[in-house]
Backbone as JSON Lines, residues from 0, in Angstrom:
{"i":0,"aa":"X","n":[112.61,136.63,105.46],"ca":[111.65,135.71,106.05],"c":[111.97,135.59,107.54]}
{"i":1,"aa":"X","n":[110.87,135.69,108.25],"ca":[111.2,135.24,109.7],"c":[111.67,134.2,110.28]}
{"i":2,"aa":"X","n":[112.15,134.1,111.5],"ca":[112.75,132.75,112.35],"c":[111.07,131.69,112.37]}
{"i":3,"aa":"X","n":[109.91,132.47,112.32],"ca":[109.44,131.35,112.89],"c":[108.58,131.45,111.23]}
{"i":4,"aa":"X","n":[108.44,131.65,109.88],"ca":[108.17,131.52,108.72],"c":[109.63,130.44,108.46]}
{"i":5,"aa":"X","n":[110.83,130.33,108.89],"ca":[111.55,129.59,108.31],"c":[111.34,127.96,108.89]}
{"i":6,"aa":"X","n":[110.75,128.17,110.08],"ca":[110.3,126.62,110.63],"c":[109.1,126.43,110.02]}
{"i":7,"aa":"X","n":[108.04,127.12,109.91],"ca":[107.02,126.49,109.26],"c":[107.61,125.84,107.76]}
{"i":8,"aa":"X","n":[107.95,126.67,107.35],"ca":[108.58,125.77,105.65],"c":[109.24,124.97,105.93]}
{"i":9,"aa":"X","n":[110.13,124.61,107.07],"ca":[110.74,123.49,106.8],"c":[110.03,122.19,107.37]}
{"i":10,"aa":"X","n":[109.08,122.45,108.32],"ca":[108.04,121.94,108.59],"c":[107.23,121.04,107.45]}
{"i":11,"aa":"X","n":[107.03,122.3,106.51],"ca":[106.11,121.65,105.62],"c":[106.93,120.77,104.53]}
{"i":12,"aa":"X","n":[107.87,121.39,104.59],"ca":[108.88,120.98,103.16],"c":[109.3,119.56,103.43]}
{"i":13,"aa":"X","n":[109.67,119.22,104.97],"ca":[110.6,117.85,105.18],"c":[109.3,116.68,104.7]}
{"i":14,"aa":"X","n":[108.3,116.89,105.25],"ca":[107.48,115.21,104.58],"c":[107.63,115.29,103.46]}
{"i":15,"aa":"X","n":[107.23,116.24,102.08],"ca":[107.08,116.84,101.16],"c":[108.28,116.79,99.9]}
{"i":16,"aa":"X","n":[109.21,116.51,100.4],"ca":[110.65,116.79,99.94],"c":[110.89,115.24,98.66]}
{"i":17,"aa":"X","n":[109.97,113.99,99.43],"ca":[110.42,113.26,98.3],"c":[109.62,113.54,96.88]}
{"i":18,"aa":"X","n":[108.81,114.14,97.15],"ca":[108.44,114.3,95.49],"c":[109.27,114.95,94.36]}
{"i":19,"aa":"X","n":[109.87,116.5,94.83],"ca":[111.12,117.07,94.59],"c":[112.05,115.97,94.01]}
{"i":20,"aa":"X","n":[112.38,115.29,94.76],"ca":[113.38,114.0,94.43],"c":[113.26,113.38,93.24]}
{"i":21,"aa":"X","n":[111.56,113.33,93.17],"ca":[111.08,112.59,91.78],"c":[110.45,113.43,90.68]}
{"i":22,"aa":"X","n":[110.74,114.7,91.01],"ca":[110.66,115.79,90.0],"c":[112.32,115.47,89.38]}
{"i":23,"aa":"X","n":[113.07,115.54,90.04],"ca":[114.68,115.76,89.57],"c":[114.8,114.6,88.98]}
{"i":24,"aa":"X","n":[114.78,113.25,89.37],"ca":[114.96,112.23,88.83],"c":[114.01,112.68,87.1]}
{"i":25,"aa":"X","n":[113.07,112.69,87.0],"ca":[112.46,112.46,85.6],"c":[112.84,113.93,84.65]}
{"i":26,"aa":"X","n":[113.66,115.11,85.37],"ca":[114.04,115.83,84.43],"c":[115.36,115.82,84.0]}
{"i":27,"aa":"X","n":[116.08,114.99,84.79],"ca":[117.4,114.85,84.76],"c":[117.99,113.34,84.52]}
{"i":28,"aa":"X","n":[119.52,113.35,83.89],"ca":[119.6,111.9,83.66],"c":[121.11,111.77,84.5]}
{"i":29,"aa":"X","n":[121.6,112.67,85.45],"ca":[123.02,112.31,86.17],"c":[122.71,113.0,87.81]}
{"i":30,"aa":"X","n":[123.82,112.43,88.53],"ca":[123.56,112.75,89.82],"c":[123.86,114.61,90.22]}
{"i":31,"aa":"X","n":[124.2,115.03,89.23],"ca":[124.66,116.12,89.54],"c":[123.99,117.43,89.23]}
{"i":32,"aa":"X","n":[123.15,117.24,87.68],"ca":[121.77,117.59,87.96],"c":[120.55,117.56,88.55]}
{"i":33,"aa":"X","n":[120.56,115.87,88.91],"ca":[119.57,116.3,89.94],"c":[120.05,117.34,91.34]}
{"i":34,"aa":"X","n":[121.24,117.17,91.87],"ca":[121.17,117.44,92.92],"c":[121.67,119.36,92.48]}
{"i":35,"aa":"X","n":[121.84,119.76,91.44],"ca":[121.45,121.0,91.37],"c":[120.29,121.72,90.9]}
{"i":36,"aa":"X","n":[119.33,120.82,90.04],"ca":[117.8,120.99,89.83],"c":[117.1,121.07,92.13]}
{"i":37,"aa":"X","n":[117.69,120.07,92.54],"ca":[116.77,120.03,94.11],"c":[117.39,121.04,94.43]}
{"i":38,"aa":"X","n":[118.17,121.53,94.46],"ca":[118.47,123.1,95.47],"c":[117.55,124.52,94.53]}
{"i":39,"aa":"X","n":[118.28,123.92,93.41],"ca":[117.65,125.05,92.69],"c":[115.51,125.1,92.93]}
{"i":40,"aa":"X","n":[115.03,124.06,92.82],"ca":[113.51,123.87,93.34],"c":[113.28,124.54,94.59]}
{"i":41,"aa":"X","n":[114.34,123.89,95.5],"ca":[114.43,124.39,96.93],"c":[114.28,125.84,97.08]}
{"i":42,"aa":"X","n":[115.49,126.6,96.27],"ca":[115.45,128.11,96.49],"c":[114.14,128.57,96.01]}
{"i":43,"aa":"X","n":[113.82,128.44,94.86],"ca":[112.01,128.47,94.32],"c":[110.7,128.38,95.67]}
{"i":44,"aa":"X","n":[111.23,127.29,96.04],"ca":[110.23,127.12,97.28],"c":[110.49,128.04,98.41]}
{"i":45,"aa":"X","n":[111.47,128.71,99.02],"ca":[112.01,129.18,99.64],"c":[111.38,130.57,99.17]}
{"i":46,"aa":"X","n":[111.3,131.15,98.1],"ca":[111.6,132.26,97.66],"c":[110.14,132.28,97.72]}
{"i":47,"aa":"X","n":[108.94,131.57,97.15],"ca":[107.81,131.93,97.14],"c":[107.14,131.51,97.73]}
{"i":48,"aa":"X","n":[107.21,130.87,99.19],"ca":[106.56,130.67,101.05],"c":[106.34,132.02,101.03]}
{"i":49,"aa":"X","n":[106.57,132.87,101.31],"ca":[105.72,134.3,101.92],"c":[104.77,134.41,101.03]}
{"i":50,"aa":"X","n":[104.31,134.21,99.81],"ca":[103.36,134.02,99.09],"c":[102.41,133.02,99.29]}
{"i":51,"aa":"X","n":[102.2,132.18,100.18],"ca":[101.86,130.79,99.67],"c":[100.19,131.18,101.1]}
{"i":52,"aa":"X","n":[99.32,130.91,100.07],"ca":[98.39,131.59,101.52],"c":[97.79,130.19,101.89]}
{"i":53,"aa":"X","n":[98.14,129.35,101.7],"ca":[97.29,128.07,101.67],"c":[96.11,128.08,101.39]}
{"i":54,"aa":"X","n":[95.4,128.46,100.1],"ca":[94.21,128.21,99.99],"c":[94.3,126.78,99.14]}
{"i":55,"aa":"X","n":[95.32,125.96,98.22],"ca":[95.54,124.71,98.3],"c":[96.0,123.94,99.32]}
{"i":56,"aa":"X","n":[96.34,122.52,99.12],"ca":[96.95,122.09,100.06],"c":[98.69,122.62,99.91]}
{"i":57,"aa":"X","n":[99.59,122.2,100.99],"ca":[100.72,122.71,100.64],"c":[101.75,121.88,99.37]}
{"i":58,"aa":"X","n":[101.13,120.51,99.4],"ca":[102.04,119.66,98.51],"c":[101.27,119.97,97.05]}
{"i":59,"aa":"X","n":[100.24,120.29,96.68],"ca":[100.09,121.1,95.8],"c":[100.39,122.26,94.98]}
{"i":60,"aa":"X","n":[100.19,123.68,96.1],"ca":[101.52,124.15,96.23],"c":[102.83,124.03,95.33]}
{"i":61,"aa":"X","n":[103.35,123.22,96.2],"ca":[104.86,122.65,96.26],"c":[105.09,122.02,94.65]}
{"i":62,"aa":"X","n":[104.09,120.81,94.52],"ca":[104.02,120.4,93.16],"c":[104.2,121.15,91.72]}
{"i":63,"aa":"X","n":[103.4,122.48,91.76],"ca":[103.77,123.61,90.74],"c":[104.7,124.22,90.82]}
{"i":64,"aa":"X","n":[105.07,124.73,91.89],"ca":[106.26,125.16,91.96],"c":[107.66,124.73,91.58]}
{"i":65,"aa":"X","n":[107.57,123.73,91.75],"ca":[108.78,122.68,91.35],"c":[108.55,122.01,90.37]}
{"i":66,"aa":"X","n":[107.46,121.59,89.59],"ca":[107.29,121.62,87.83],"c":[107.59,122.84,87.08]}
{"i":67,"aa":"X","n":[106.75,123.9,87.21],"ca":[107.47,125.12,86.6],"c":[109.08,125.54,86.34]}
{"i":68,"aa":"X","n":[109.59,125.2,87.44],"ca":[111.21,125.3,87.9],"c":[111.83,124.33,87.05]}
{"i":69,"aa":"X","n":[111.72,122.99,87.38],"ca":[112.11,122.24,86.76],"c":[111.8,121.93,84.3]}
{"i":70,"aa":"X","n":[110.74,122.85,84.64],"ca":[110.22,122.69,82.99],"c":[110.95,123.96,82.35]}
{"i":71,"aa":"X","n":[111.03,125.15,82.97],"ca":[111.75,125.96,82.47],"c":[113.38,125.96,83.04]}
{"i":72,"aa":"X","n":[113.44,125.23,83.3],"ca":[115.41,125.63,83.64],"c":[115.88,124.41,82.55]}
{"i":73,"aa":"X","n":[114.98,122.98,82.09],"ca":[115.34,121.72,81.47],"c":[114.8,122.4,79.94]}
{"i":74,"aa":"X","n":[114.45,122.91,79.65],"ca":[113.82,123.23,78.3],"c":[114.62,123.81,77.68]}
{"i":75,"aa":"X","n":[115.73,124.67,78.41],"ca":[116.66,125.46,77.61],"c":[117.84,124.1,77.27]}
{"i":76,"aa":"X","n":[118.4,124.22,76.48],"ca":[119.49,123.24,76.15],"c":[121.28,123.63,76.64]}
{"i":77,"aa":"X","n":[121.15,125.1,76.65],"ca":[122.12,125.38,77.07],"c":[122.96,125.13,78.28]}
{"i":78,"aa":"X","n":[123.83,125.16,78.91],"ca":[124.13,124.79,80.63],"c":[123.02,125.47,81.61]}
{"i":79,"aa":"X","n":[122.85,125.07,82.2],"ca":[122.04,125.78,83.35],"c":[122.63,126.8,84.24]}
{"i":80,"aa":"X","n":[122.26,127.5,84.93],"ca":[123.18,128.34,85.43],"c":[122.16,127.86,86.84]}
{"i":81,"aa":"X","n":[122.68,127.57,87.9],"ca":[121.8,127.49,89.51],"c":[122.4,128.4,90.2]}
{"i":82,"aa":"X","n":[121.69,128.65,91.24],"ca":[121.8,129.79,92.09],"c":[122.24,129.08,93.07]}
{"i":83,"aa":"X","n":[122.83,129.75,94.64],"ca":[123.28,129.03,95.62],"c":[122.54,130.31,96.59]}
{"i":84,"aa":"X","n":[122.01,129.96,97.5],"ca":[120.88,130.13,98.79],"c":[121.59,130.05,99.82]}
{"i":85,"aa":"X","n":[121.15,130.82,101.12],"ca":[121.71,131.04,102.35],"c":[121.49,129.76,103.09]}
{"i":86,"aa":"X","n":[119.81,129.29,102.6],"ca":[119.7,128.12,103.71],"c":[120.66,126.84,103.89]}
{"i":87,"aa":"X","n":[120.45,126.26,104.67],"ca":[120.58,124.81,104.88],"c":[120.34,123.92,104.19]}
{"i":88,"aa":"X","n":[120.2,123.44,102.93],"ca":[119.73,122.39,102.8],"c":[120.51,120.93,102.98]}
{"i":89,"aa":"X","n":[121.42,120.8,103.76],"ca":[121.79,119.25,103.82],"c":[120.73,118.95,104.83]}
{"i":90,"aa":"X","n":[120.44,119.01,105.78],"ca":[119.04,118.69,106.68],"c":[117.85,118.49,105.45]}
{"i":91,"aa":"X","n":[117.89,118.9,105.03],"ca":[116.48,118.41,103.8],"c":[116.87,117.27,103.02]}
{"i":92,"aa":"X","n":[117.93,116.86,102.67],"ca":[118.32,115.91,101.77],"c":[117.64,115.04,102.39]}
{"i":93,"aa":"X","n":[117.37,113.91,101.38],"ca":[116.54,112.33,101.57],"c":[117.27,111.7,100.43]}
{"i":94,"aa":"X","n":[117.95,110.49,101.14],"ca":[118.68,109.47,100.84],"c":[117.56,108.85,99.81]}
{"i":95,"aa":"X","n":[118.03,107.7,98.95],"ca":[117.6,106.96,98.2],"c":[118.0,105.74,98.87]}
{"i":96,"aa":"X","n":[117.24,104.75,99.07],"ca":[117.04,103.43,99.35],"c":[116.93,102.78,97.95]}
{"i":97,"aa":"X","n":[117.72,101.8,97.48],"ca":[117.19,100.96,96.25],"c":[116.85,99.92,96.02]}
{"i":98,"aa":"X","n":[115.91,99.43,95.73],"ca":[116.02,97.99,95.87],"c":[116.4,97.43,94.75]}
{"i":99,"aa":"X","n":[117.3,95.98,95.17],"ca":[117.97,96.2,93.41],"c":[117.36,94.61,92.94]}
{"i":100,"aa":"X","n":[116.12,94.49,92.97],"ca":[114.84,93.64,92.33],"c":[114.5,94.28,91.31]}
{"i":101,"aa":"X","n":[114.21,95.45,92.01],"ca":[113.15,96.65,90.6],"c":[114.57,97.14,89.91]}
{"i":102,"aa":"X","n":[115.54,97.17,90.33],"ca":[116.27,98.42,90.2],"c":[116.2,98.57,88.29]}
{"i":103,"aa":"X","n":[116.43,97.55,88.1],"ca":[116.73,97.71,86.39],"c":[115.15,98.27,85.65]}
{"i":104,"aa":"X","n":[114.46,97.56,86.06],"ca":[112.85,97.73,85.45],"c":[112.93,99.21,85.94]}
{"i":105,"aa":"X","n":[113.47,99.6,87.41],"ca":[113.11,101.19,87.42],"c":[113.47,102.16,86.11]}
{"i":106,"aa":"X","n":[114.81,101.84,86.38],"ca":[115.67,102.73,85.1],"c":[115.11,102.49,83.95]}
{"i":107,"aa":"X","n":[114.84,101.03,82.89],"ca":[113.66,101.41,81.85],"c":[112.71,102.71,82.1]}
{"i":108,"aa":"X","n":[111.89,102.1,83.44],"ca":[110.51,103.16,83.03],"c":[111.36,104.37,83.23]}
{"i":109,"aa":"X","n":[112.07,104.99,84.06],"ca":[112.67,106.29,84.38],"c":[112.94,106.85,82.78]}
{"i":110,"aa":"X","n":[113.94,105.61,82.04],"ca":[114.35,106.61,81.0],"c":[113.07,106.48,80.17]}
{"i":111,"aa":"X","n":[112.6,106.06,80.05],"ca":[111.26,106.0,78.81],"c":[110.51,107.29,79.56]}
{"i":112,"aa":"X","n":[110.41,107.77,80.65],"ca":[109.67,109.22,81.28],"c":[110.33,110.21,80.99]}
{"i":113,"aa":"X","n":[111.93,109.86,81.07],"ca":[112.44,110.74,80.52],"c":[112.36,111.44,79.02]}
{"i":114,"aa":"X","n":[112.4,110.73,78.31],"ca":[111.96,110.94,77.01],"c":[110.59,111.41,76.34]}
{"i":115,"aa":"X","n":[109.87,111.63,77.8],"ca":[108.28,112.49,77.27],"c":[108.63,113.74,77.48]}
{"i":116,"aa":"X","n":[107.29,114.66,76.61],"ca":[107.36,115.86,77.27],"c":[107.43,116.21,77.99]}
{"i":117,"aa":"X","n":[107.54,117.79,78.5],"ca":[107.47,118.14,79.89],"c":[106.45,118.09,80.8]}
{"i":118,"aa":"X","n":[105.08,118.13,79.94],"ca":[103.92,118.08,80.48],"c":[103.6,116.39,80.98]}
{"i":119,"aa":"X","n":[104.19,115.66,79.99],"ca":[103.42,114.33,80.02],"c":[104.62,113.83,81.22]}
{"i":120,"aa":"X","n":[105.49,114.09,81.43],"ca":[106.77,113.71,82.93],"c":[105.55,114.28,83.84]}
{"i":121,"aa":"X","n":[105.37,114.95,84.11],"ca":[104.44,115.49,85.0],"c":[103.02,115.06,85.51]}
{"i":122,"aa":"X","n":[102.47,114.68,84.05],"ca":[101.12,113.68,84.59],"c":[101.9,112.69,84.85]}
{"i":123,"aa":"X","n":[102.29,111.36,84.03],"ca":[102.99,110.68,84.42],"c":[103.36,110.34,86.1]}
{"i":124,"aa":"X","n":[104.26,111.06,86.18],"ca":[104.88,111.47,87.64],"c":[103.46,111.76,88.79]}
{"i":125,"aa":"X","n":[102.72,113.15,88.74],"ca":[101.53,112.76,89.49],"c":[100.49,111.72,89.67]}
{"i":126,"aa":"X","n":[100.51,110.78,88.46],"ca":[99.48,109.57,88.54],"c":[100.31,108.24,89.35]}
{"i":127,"aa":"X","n":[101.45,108.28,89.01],"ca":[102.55,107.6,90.16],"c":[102.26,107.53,91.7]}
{"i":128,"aa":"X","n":[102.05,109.28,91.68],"ca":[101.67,109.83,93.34],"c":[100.17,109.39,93.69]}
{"i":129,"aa":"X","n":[99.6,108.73,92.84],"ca":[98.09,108.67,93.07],"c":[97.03,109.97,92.96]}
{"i":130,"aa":"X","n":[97.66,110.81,92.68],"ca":[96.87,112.46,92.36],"c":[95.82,111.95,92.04]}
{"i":131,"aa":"X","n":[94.62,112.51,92.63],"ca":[93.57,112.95,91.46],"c":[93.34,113.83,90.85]}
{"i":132,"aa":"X","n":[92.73,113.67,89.18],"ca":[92.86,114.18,88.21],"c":[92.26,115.53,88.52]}
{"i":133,"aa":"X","n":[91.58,115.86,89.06],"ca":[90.91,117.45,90.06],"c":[92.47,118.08,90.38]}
{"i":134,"aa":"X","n":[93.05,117.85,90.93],"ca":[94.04,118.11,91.46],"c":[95.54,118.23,90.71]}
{"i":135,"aa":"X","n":[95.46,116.95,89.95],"ca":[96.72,117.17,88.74],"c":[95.93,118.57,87.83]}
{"i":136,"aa":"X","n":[94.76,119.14,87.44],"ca":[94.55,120.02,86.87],"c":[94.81,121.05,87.6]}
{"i":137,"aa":"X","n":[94.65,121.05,89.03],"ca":[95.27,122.34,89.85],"c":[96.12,122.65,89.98]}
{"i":138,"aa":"X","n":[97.1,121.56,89.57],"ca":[98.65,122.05,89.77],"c":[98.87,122.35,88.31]}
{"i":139,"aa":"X","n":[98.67,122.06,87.34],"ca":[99.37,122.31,85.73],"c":[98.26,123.22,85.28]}
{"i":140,"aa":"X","n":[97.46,123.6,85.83],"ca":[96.38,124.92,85.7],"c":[95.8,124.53,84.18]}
{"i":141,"aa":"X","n":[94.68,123.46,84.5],"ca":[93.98,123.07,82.93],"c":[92.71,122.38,83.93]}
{"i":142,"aa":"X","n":[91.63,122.0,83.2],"ca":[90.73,121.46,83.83],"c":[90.45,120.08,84.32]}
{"i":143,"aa":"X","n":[89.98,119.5,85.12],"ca":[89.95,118.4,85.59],"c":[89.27,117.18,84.48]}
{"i":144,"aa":"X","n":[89.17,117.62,83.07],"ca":[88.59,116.88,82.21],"c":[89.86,116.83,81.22]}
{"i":145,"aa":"X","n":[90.33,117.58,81.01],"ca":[91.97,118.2,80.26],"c":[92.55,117.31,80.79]}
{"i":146,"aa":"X","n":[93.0,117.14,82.13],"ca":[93.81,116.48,82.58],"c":[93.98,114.58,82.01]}
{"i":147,"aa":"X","n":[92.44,114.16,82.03],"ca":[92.0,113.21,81.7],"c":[92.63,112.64,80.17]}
{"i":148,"aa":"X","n":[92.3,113.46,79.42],"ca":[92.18,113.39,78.56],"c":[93.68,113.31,77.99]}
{"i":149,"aa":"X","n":[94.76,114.23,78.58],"ca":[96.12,114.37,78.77],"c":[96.74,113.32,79.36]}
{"i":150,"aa":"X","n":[96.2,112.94,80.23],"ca":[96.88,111.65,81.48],"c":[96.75,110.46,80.41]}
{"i":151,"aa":"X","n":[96.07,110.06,79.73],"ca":[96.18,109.36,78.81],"c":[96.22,109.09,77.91]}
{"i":152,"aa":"X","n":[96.99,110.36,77.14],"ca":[97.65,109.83,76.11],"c":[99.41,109.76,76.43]}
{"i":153,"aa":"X","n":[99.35,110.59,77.52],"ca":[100.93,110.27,78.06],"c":[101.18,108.95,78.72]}
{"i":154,"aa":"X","n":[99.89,108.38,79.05],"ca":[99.9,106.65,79.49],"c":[100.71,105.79,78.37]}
{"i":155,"aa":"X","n":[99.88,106.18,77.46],"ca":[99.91,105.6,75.67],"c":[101.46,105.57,75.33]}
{"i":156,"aa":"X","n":[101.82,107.02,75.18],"ca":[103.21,107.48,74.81],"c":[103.62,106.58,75.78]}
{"i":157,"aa":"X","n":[103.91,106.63,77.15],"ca":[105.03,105.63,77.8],"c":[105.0,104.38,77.55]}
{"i":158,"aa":"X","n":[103.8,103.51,77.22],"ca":[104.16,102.62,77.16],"c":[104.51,102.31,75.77]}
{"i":159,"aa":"X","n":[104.21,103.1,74.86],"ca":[104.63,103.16,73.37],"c":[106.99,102.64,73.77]}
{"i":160,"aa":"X","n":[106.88,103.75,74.48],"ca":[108.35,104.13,74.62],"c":[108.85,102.97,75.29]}
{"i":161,"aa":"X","n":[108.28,102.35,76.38],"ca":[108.93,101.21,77.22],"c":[108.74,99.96,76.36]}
{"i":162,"aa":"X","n":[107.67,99.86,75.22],"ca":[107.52,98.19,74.75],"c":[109.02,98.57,73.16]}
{"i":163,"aa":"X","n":[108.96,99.63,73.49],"ca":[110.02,99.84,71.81],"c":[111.49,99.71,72.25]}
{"i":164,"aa":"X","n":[111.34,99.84,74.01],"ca":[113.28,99.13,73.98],"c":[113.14,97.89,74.56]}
């Protein structure tokens, strides 16, 4: 990749980067997977920018890319094996701020997301972001009526899961 293909990605990647954050958080339950699920996303993203022609937006993009990654590396049960990358990424890291009002109510809903499928972490997680459902179907490649129809029954399931602890 070029000097000036490696600034555009990081360009695009730094606003972009907290969602990543909240991909790792809902596939992972310790600090150490997440923070080898985010490099490992990272290299993913890294690896498929020369591909990326923007005919979506880029956090779209970005969004599949790092569900896919994250759904197939968490699905296997076995250890994970991560890769380690030339770049930089401590410049990409984004701190967590907590506020510790929500903090407990967070961790409920977190682990009750945790405990959905892979698909339903994902709507879930995009309806969080405010996605529209046009768009959550562009990234999980199903139709904008699918999605609908999906987005809520994984509504259902979570709160099934959060009123049962």
């Amino acid at each position: 990749m070029s000097t000036e293909q490696e600034k555009t990605f990081v360009e695009f990647f730094k606003p972009n980067q907290r969602l990543i954050h909240k991909i790792c958080k809902i596939y992972t339950d310790n600090a150490e997977d997440h923070k080898d699920l985010f490099q490992e996303i990272t290299l993913q993203l890294w690896r498929s920018f020369p591909g990326f022609k923007g005919e979506s937006k880029f956090s779209t993009w970005m969004y599949r890319v790092a569900l896919n990654t994250a759904m197939t590396l968490f699905r296997k049960p076995q250890k994970r094996n991560f890769q380690a990358f030339d770049i930089d990424v401590s410049s990409l890291k984004l701190e967590y701020e907590d506020d510790e009002d929500n903090e407990h109510q967070l961790k409920k809903m977190y682990k009750a997301i945790y405990e959905l499928s892979d698909v339903e972490k994902a709507l879930i997680m995009m309806y969080l972001e405010d996605k529209p459902y046009k768009e959550i179907g562009e990234i999980l490649g199903i139709t904008e009526g699918n999605a609908r129809v999906k987005m809520n029954r994984a509504k259902n399931n979570l709160k099934n899961k959060i009123n049962t602890k």
